[in-house]
Backbone as CSV, one residue per row, in Angstrom:
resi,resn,N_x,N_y,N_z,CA_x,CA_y,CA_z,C_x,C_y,C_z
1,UNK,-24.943,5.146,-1.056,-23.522,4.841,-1.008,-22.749,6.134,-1.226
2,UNK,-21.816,6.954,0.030,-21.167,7.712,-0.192,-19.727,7.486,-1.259
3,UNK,-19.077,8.059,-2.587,-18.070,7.544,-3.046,-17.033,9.108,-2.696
4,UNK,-16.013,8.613,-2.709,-14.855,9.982,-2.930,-13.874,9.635,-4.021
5,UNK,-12.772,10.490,-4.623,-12.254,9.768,-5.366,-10.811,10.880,-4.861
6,UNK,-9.895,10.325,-4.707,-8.710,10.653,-4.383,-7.594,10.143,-5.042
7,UNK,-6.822,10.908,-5.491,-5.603,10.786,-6.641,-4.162,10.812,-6.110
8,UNK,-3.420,10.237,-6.957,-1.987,9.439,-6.228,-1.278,10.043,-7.435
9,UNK,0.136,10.714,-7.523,1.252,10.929,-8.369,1.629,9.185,-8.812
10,UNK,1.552,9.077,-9.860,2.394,7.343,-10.229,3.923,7.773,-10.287
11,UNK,4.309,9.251,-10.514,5.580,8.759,-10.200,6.526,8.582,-9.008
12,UNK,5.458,8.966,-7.750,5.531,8.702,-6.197,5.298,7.286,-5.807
13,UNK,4.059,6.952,-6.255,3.663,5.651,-5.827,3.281,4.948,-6.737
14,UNK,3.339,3.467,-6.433,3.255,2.489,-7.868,1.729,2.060,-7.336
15,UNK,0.702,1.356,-8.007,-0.388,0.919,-7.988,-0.280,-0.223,-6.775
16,UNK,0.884,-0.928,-6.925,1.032,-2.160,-5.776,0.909,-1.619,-4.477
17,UNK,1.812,-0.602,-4.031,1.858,-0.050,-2.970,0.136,0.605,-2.684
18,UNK,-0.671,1.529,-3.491,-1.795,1.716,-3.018,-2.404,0.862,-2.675
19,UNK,-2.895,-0.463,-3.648,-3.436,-1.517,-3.259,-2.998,-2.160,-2.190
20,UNK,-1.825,-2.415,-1.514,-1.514,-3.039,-0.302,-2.436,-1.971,0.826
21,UNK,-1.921,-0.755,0.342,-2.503,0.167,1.576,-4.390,-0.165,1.443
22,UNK,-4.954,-0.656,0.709,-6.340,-0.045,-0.233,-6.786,-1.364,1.283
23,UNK,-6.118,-2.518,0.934,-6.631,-4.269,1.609,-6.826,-3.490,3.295
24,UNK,-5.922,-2.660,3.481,-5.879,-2.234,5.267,-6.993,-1.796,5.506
25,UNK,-8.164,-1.485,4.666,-9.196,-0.784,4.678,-9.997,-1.423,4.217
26,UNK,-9.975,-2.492,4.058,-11.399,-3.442,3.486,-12.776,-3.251,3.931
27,UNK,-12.279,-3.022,5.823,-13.425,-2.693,6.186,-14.387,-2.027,6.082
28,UNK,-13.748,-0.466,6.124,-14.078,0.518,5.740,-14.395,1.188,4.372
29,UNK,-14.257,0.539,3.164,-14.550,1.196,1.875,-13.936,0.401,1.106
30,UNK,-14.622,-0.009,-0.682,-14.389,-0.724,-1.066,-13.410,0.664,-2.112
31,UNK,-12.806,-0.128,-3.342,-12.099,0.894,-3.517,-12.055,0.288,-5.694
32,UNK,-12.028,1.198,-6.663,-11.831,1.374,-7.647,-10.711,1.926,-8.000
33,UNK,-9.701,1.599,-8.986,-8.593,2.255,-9.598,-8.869,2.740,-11.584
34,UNK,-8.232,3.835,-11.460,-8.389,4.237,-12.807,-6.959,5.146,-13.139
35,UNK,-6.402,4.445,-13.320,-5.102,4.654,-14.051,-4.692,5.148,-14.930
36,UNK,-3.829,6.557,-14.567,-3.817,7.575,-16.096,-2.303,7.594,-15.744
37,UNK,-1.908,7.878,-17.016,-0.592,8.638,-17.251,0.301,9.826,-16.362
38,UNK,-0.871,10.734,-15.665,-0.575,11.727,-14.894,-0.601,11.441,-13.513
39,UNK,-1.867,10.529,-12.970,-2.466,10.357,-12.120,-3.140,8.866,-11.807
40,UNK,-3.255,8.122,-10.657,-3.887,7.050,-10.021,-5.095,7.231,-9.318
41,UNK,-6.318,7.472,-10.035,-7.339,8.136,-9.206,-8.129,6.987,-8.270
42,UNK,-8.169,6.624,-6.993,-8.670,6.133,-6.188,-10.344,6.307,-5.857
43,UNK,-11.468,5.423,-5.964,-12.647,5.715,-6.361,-12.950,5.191,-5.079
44,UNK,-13.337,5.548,-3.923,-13.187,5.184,-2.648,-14.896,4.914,-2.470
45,UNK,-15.728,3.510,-2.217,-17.042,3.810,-2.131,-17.053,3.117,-0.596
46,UNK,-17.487,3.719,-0.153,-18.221,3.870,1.596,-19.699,3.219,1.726
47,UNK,-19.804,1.597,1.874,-21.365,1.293,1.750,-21.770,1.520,3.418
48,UNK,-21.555,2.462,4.347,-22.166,2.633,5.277,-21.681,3.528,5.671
49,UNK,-22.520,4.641,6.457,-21.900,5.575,6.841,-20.398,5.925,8.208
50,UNK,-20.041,6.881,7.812,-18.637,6.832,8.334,-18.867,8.120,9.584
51,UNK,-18.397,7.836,10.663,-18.194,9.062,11.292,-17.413,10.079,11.082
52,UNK,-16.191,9.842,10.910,-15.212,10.547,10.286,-14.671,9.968,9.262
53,UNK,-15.195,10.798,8.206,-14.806,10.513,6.580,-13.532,10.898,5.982
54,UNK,-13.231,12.278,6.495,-12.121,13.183,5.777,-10.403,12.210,7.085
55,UNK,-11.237,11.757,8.009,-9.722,11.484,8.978,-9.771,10.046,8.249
56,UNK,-10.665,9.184,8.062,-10.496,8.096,7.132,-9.964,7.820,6.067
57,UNK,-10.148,9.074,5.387,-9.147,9.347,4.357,-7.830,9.660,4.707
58,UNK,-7.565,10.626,5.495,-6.457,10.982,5.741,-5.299,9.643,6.494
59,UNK,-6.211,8.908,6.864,-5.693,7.620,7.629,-4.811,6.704,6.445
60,UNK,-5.982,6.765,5.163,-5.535,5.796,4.357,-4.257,6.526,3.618
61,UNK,-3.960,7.922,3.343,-3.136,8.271,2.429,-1.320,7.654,3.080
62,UNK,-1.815,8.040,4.906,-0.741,8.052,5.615,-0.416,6.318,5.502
63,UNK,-1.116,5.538,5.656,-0.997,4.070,5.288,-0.484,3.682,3.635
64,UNK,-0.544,4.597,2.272,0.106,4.453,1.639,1.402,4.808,1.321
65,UNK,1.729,5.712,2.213,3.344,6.087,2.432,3.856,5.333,3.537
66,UNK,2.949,4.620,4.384,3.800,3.756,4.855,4.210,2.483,4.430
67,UNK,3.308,2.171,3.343,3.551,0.868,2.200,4.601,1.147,1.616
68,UNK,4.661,2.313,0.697,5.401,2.835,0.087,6.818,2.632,0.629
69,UNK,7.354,3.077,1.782,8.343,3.046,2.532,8.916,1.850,2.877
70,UNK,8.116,0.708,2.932,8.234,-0.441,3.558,8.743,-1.384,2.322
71,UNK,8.303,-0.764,1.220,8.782,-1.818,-0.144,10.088,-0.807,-0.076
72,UNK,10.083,0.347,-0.230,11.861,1.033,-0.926,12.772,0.119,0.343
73,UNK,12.466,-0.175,1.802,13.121,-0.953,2.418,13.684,-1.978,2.424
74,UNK,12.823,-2.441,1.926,12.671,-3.899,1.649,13.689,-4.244,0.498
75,UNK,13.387,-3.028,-0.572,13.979,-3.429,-1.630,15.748,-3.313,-1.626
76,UNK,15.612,-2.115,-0.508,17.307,-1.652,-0.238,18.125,-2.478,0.677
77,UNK,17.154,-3.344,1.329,18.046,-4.541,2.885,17.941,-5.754,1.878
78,UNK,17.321,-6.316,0.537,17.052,-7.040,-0.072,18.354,-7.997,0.004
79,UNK,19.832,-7.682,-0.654,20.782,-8.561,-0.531,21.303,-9.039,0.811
80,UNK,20.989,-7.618,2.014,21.839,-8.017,3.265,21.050,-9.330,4.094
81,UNK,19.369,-9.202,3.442,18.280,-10.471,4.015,18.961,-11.252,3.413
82,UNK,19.436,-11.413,2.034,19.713,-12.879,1.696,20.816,-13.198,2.313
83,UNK,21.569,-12.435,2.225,23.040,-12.686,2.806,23.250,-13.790,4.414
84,UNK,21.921,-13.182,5.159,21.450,-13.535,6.624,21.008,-14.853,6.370
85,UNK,20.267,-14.907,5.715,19.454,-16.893,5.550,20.291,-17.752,5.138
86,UNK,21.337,-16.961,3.802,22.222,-18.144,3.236,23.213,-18.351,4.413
87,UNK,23.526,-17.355,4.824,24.704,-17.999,6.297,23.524,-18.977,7.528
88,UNK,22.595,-18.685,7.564,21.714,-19.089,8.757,21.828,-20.611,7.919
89,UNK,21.407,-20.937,7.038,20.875,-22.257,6.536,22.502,-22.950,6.196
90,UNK,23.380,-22.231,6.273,24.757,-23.038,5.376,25.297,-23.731,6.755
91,UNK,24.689,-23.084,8.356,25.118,-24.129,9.289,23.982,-25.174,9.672
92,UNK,22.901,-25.225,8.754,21.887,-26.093,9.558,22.488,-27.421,8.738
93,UNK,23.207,-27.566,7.803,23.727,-29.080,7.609,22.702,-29.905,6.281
94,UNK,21.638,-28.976,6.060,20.844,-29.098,5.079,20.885,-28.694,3.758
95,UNK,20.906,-30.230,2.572,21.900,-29.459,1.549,19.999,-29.640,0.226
C-alpha cells in the first residue's frame, strides 16, 4: 500500500471542505485526517497502484479549492437563494 501525506493551512481551509473534496476521490485513495493547530495533515493511502500519483495529487488539492470556493459562495448568495424560494413558493398558493 503506497501512503502520502499532504498538509492543508486550517486557516485557508476548514476540514469540511477537504473532506467534501477527500469523497471525489473515493476511488482512488482512501484518506486519514490528523488535525493540528498549525496544520490538516492528509494521510492519503493508495491500495493499488496509480499511474500518475503526483497529478493525482495535484488533481485532489485543485478539487479542494474548488470546494472551498463553492461553500464561500454559497455562503455569500445564501440570503439572495432564500429571498428566490420565499417569492417562488409565496405564489404557489401553499400555506
Amino acid at each position: 500500500m503506497l501512503e502520502r501525506v499532504i498538509s492543508f493551512d486550517p486557516a485557508a481551509y476548514s476540514l469540511e471542505t477537504i473532506q467534501r473534496a477527500a469523497y471525489r476521490y473515493i476511488d482512488k485513495f482512501s484518506i486519514g485526517f490528523n488535525v493540528k493547530e498549525a496544520s490538516i495533515d492528509c494521510i492519503l493511502q493508495f491500495d493499488k497502484e496509480v499511474d500518475d500519483l503526483d497529478g493525482v495529487i495535484q488533481d485532489f488539492r485543485k478539487e479542494v479549492l474548488d470546494q472551498h470556493l463553492r461553500a464561500r459562495i454559497a455562503k455569500e448568495t445564501e440570503s439572495i437563494r432564500h429571498l428566490i424560494l420565499a417569492h417562488a413558493f409565496s405564489r404557489t398558493g401553499l400555506v
